[in-house]
N, C-alpha and C positions, 0 to 999 in steps of 0.2 A: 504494500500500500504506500503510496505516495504520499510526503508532508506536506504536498502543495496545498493550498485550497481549491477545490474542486466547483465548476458550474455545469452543467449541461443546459444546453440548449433545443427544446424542443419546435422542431419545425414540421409545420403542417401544409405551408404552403410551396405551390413549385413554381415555374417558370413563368406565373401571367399574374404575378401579383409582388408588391414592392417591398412589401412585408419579409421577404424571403433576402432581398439584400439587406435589409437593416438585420436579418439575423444572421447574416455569413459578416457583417460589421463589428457586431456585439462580438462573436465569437473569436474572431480576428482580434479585437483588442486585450481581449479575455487572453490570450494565449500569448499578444506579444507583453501584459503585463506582467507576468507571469503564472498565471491559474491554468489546473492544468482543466481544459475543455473537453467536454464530447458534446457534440451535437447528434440528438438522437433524430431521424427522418421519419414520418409518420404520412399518411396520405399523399397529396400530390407533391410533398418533399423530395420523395425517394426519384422524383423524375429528375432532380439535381444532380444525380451520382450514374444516372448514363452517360455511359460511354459517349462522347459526341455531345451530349445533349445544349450543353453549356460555354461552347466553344467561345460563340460571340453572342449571348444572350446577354444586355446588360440593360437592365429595369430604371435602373437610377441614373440620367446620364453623368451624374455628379462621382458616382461610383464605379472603381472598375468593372470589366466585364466579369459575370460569374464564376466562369473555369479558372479565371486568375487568380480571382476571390479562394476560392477551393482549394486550389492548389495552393498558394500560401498559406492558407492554413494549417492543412498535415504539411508540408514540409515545413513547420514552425512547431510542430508535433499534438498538433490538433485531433482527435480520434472522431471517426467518422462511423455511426451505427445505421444501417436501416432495416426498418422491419420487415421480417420475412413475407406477411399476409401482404404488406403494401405494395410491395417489389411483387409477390406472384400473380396480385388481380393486374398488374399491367403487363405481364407477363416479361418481368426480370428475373434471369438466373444470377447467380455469383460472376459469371463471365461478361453479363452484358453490365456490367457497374462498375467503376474507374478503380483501379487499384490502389488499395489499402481500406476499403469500405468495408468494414463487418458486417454480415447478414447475420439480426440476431435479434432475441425477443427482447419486450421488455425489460426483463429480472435484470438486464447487463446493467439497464437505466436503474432500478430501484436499486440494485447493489451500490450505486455510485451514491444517490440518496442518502441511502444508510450508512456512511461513508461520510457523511455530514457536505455534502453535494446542493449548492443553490442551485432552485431551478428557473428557466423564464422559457415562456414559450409565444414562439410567433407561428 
């Protein structure tokens, strides 16, 4: 277990709503402050972590594009979760989602909780 202090960020929304940048923001600074992050993916979230998806997708013109966004993140060592039911009604496997994404249930998020883990969710 980690002595950082811990956030998760839960995201429900994907790629046609603005809410979704201001949460890959929060999380972003959350990890360059130094807390350690997951952002858990939930409904049209999980369409962030296709492969492709997020190339040049950018909501905010204020903010960089998505994939930039993302991938600054985990490579700042951000943990990236999405849910298994969400990923399969759109029919994602483990293959069709960017590398380093955990496919994995809730318990991962409630573990981190109990772990004394603030949460916010967009």
């Amino acid at each position: 277990m980690s002595d950082k202090r811990k956030l998760v960020v839960v995201v429900t929304k994907g790629l046609d709503d603005e809410r979704t940048s201001v949460a890959l923001s929060v999380a972003n600074s959350g990890v360059n402050t130094g807390l350690d992050v997951t952002m858990f993916l939930v409904s049209s979230g999980v369409d962030l972590v296709r492969k492709g998806a997020t190339v040049v997708a950018q909501l905010n013109p204020l903010d960089p594009p998505l994939g930039e966004m993302i991938d600054n993140f985990m490579a700042s060592g951000g943990n990236i979760l999405a849910c298994p039911a969400c990923a399969k009604v759109r029919g994602y496997g483990q293959n069709d989602l960017i590398e380093g994404v955990r496919v994995t249930g809730s318990g991962a998020m409630h573990e981190l909780i109990a772990q004394g883990a603030a949460t916010l969710s967009f």
